[in-house]
KEKE-3310 file (N, C-alpha, C; in steps of 0.2 Angstrom, whole numbers, plus 5000, padded with zeros to 4 digits):
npx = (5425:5411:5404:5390:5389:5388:5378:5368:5369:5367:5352:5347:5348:5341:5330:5330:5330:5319:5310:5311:5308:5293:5289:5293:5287:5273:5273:5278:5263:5254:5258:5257:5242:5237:5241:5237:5222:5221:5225:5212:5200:5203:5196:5198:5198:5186:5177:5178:5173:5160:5158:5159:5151:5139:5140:5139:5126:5124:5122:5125:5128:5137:5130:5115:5096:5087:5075:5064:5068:5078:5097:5108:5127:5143:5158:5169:5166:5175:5183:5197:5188:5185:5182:5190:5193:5205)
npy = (5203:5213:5214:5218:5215:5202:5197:5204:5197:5183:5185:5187:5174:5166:5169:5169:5154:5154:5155:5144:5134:5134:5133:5122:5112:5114:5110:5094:5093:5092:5083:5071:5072:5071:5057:5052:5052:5046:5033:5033:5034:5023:5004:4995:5001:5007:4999:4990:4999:5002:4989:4988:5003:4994:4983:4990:4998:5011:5023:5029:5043:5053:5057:5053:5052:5037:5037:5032:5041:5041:5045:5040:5039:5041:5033:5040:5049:5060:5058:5062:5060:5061:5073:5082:5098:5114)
npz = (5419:5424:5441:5439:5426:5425:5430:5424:5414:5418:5423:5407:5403:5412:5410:5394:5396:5405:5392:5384:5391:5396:5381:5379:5388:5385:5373:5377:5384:5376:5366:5375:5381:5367:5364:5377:5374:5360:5367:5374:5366:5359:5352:5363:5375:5375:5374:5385:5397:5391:5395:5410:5411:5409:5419:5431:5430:5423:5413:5394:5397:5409:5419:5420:5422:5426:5424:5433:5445:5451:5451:5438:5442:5437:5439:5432:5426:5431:5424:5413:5394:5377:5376:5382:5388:5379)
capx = (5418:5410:5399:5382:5386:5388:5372:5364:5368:5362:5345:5344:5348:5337:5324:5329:5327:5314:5304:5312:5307:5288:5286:5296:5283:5267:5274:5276:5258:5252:5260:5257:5237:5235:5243:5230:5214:5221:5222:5204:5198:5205:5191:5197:5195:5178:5171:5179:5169:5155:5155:5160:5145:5133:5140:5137:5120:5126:5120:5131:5132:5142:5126:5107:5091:5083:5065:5063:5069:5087:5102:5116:5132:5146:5164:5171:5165:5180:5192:5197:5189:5185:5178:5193:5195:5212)
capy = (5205:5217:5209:5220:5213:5194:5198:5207:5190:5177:5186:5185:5167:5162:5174:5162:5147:5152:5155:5141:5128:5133:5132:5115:5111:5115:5104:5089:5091:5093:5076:5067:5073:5068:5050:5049:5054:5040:5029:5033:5032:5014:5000:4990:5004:5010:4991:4989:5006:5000:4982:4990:5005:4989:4980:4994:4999:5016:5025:5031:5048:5052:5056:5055:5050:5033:5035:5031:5048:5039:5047:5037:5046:5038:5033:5038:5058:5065:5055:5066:5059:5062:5081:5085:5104:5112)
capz = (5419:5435:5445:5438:5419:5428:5435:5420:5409:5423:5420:5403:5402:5414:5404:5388:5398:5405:5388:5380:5395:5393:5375:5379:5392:5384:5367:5379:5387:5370:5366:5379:5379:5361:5365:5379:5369:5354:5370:5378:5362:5356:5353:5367:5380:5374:5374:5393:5401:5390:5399:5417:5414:5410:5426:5436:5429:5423:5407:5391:5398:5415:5426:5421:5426:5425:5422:5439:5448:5452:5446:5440:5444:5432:5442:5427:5426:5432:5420:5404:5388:5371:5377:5388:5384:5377)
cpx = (5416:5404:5391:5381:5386:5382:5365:5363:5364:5353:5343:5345:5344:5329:5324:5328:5321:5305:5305:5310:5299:5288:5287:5290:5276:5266:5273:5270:5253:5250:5257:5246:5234:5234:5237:5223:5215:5219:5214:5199:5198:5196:5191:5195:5189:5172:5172:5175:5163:5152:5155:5153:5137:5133:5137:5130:5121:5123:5126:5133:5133:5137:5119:5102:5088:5075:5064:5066:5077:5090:5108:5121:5139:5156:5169:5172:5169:5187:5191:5194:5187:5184:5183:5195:5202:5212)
cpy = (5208:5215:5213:5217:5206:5197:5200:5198:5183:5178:5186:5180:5163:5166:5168:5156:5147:5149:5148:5132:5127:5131:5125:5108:5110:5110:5098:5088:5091:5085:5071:5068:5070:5061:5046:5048:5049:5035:5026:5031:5026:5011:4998:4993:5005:5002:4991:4994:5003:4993:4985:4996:5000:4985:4983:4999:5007:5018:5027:5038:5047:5052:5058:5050:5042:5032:5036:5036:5048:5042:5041:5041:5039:5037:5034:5047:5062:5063:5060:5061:5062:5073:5084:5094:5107:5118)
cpz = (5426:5435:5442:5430:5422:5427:5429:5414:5412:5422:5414:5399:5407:5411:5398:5390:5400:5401:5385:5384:5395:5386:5376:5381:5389:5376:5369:5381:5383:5368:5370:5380:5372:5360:5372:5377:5364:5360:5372:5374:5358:5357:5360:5374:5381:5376:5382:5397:5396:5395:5408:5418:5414:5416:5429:5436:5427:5414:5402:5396:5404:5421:5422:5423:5423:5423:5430:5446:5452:5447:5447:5437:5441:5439:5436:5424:5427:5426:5413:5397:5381:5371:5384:5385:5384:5382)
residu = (UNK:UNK:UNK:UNK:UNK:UNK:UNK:UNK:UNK:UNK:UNK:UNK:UNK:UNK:UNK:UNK:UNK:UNK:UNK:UNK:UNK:UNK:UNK:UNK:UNK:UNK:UNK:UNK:UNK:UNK:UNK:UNK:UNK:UNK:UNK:UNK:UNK:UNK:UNK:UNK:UNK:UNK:UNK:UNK:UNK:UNK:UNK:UNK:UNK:UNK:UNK:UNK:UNK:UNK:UNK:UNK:UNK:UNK:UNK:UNK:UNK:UNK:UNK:UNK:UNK:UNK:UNK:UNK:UNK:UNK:UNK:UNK:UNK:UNK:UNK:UNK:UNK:UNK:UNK:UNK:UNK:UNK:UNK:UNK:UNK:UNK)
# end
């Protein structure tokens, strides 16, 4: 085999890897996002951030106002849940 067909094959196998390693890629983070969102969503999560925003004087949503012209700002706003976009 002359060194330009080596060379022509190495690229389209790493052309088929390449396609075949995202599709691979994007299935597990698929996976792996779905099994978090069942997580985040469980009872016993949602009860625990409900008792830790009540410790911490925090409202359901991530950051609003009290009445009282304080904001409360959520330790919790940056975590992905139920509204994490695809």
């Amino acid at each position: 085999m002359s060194h330009g067909r080596r060379r022509r094959w190495l690229r389209v196998g790493f052309a088929l890897g390449f396609v075949m390693g995202t599709k691979a890629g994007r299935e597990r983070y698929e996976e792996m996002r779905r099994a978090w969102l069942q997580v985040w969503n469980s009872g016993p999560v949602q009860e625990a951030e409900a008792r830790i925003r009540a410790t911490l004087g925090l409202r359901t949503s991530p950051a609003g106002h009290h009445g009282n012209g304080v904001v409360a700002t959520s330790a919790f706003a940056d975590l992905p849940g139920p509204g994490v976009p695809t």
